[in-house]
Each structure stands twice: as structure tokens, then as C-alpha cells.
LOFI-202372 format. One record per residue (C-alpha): residue in three letters; x negated, y, z. Coordinates in steps of 0.25 Angstrom, whole numbers, plus 5000, padded with zeros to 4 digits. Example, Ala and Ser with C-alpha at 12.3 -4.5 7.8 and 13.67 -1.06 7.14 Angstrom:
<recs>
ALA495149825031
SER494549965029
</recs>
This chain:
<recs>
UNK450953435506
UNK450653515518
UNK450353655519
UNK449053615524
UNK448753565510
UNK448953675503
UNK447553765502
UNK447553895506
UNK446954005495
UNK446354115504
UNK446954255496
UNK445354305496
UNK445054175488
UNK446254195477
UNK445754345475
UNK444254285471
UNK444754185460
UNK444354225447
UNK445754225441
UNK446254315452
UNK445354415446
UNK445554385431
UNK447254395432
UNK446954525440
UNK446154575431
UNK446954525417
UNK448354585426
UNK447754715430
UNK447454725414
UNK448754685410
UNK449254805419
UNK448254905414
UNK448754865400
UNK450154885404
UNK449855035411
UNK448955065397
UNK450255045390
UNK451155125399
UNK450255255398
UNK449955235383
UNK451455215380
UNK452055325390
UNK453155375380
UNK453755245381
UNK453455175394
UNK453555325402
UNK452755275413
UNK453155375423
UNK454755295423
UNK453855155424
UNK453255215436
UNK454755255441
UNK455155115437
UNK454155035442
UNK453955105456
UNK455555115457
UNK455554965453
UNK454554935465
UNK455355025474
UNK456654965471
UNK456154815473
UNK455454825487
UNK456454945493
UNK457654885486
UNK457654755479
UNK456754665488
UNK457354705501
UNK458954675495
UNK458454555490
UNK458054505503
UNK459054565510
UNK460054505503
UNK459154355502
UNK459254355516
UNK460754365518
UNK460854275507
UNK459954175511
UNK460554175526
UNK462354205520
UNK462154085512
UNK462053925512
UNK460753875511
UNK460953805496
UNK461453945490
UNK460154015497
UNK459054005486
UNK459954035475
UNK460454165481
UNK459054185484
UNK458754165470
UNK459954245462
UNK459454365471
UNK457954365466
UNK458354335452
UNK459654445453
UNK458654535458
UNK457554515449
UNK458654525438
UNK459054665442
UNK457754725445
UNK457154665431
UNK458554715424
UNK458554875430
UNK457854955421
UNK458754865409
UNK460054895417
UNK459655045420
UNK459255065406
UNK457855145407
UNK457255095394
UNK458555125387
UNK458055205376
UNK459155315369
UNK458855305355
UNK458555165356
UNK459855065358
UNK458754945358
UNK458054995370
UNK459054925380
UNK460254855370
UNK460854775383
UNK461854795394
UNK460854765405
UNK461854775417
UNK462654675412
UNK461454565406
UNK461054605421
UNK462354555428
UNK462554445420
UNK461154405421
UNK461354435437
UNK462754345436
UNK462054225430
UNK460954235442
UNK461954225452
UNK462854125445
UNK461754015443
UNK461554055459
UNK462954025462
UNK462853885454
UNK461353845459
UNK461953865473
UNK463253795472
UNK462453685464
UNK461453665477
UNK462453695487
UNK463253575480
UNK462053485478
UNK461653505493
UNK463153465498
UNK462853325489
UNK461653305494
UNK462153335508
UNK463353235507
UNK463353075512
UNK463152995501
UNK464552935499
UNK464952785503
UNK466052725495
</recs>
């Protein structure tokens, strides 16, 4: 298959099918559910720190997060051998989705005082070893393909 074959889907087409318009509709819904609840419960959702948050959050991944990750990908990508180049890739996104994801658990801003329950784990340490069993199946998928290749590679023997 070519890339002749594949049909094109002009964007102004996609836009007029009906289940464009019905997942738009049903997710701006879902969305407006989500607000309602927000405002309604405002004691214990305190919107105004969802708002810090979740611009904060949107800040840190395109001025911080996005540019160290493909800054370091690329130096990565070009320092190492070409077997260990997707799995670096890889343990970087999944590190990263880990530690943006992990944040407010390791930073403790739902941690309520009277409450022990609220947030009962060490989360820097579930975080560093989550982060340590990324990189170690990394480490072992990029020997296993570096190794793999190298037999692939080899004369078959003649005895």
C-alpha cells in the first residue's frame, strides 16, 4: 500500500459528519456538568485554587515540561545508539507523564488536617520507585534489542 491509497478526508468534510457534532455536543455537556459541580460544591472544590492549578498546570507544560522533554529527546536521541533511541524516548514521556500526574500527591494540596485519610501515602517515594521501575524496564528492553540486533546482525555460523 502506497500513500496514494490512502484517501484523503478533507478537515471541512470531518466537521459536517453527524457524530462530530453529537461527541461535541455530549462533551461540552459532560463539561458544563463538571463546572455546575464546581460552583455548587465551592467549599470543597475551592475553584479559585482549580483555577491557579489548572492554568499553573498549563504553564508549566508548554513553558517548562514540553520544551525539557524535547530538549533532552534530542540529545538523547542523537548521544545514544540507535537500538537504545525508542526506549529512551519512551522512559522520558512516561517519566514525565508520571511526575506531572504525581505533583499535586507529592506536594500535598489535598492533604486535609483533621483528616489522616485524605492523602495516607508517602507519594515521593511510590513516585521514585514508580520512576525507577520506568527506567529499569528501559534499561533491560534496550539491552534485550541492542543484544537481539547484534544476533541478527552475526554470520550464521559453519561448523
Amino acid at each position: 500500500m502506497t500513500d496514494h491509497d490512502v484517501p484523503i478526508v478533507e478537515p471541512e468534510r470531518r466537521l459536517g459528519r453527524p457524530m462530530f457534532w453529537v461527541s461535541a455536543v455530549v462533551g461540552w455537556a459532560v463539561i458544563a456538568y463538571g463546572i455546575r459541580g464546581l460552583l455548587h460544591h465551592h467549599i470543597d472544590t475551592r475553584p479559585a485554587n482549580l483555577a491557579k492549578f489548572f492554568v499553573g498546570g498549563a504553564l508549566a507544560h508548554d513553558l517548562l515540561f514540553a520544551p525539557v522533554v524535547l530538549v533532552v529527546g534530542v540529545l538523547l536521541v542523537r548521544a545514544a545508539p540507535r537500538p537504545a533511541r525508542a526506549w529512551l524516548q519512551a522512559g522520558l514521556i512516561v517519566s514525565g507523564c508520571l511526575v506531572l500526574f504525581s505533583y499535586p500527591l507529592v506536594r500535598d494540596y489535598a492533604k486535609v488536617i483533621h483528616n489522616p485519610s485524605s492523602l495516607p501515602h508517602n507519594y515521593t517515594a511510590n513516585l521514585a520507585v514508580t520512576v525507577g521501575v520506568v527506567w529499569g524496564a528501559v534499561i533491560v528492553g534496550a539491552l534485550a534489542t541492542a543484544v537481539l540486533r547484534r544476533r541478527a546482525s552475526r554470520p550464521p555460523r559453519t561448523d
